[in-house]
C-alpha positions in Angstrom: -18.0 -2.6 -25.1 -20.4 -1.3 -27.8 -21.7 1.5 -26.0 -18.6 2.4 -25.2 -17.2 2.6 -28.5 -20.1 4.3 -29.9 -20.1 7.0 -27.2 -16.5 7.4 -27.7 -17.3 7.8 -31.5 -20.1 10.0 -30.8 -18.1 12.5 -29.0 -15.2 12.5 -31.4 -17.9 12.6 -34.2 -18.6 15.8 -32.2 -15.5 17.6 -32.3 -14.6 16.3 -35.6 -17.7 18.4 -37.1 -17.0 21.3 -34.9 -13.6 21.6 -35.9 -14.8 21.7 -39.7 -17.6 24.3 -38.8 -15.0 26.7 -37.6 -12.8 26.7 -40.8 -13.6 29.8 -42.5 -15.1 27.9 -45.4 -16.6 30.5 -47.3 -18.3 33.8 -47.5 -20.8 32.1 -49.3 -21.9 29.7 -47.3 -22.4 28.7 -43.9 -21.1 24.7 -42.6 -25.4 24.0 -42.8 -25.4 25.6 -45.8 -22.7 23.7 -47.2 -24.1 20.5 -46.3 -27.2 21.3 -48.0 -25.1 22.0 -51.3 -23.2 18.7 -50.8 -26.9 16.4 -50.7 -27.2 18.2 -54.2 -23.6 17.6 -55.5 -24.5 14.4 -57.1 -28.2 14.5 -57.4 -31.0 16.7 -57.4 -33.7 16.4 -54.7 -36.8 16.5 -52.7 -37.5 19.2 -50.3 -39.0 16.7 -48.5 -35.7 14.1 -48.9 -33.4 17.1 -48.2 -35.1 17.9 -44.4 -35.1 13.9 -43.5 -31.4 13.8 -44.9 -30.5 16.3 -42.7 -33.0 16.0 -39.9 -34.8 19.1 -40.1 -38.3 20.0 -40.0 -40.3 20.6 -43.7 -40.2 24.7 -42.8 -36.4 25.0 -41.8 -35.4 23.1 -45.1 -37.7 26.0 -47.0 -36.0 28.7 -45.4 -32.5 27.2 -45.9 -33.8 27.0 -49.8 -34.8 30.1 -50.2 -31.6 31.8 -48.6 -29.5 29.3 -51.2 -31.7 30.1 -53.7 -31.8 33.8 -53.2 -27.6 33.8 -53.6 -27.7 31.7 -56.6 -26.6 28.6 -55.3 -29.7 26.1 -55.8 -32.8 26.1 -58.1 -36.0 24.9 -57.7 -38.9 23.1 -60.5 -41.7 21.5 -60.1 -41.7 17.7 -60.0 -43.6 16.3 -63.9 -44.6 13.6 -62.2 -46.3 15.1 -59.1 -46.9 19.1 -59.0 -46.8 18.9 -55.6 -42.9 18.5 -55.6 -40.2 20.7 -55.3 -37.1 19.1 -56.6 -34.1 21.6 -55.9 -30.6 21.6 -57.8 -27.5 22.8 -57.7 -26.7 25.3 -59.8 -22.9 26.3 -61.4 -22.3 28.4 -58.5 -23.3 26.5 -56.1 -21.3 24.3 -57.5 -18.1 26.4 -57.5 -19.3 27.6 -53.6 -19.3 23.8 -52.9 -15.9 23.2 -54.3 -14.5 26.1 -52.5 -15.8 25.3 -49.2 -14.4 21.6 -50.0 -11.1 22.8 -50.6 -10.4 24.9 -47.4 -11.9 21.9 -45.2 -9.9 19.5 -47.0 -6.3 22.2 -46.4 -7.7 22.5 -43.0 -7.5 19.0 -42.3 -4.5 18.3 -44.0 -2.5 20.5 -42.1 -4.0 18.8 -39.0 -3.2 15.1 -40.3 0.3 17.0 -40.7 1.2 17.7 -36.8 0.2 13.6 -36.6 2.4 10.7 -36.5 3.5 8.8 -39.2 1.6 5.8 -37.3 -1.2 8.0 -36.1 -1.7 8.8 -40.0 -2.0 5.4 -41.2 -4.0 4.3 -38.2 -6.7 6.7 -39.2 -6.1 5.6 -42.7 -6.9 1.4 -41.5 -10.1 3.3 -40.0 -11.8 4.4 -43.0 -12.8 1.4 -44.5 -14.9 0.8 -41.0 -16.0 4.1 -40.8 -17.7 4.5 -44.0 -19.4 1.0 -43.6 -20.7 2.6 -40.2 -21.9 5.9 -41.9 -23.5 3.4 -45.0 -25.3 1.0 -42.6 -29.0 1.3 -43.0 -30.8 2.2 -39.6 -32.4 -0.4 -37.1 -35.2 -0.4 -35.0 -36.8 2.7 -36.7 -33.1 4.6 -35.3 -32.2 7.5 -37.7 
């Protein structure tokens, strides 16, 4: 019954992420783009802590950077503690691209809740408690 369930979450996971990847966010920024700007939204970070976050590899994490960084969205510094660190942050128009691309996911999915049932609605609404213990829960078996 579990790996049924979490296949069945998998794939609507799936198309869940998918459907958010094709609203027309932003000019700004692309969905991976976006995400990168979200890590920062309440903290700024490792290079290094933003490629595990989003399970990328050191170098594609860099060239994500430096194509934020180029528009103006993030900023890097050095690390006081250890110059071998690059922390980035968000800057104002990052944050602005951030809340923008927010905004038009958020419409997007309200005007899909909207075609739902009144029941369907507050089913998905029971769900989220679950859902974000599930997206919280810490790893096992060195799983990521």
């Amino acid at each position: 019954m579990t790996r049924q369930l979490a296949d069945e979450v998998n794939r609507l996971l799936r198309d869940l992420v998918l459907l958010l990847r094709r609203t027309h966010v932003t000019a700004d920024a692309s969905p991976q783009q976006l995400a990168v700007l979200g890590s920062l939204s309440d903290r700024d970070c490792r290079m290094s802590a933003l490629a595990d976050e989003h399970g990328v590899r050191l170098p594609t994490m860099t060239a994500q950077i430096n194509r934020l960084e180029r528009d103006g969205l993030v900023a890097r510094r050095g690390d006081a503690a250890d110059a071998r660190v690059v922390v980035v942050t968000l800057t104002d128009a990052g944050r602005t691209t951030l809340a923008d691309g927010r905004a038009r996911r958020v419409e997007a999915l309200e005007h899909r809740l909207a075609t739902l049932t009144d029941d369907d609605r507050a089913r998905i609404a029971a769900a989220l408690p679950a859902l974000s213990r599930l997206a919280a829960a810490e790893p096992t078996g060195g799983e990521r």
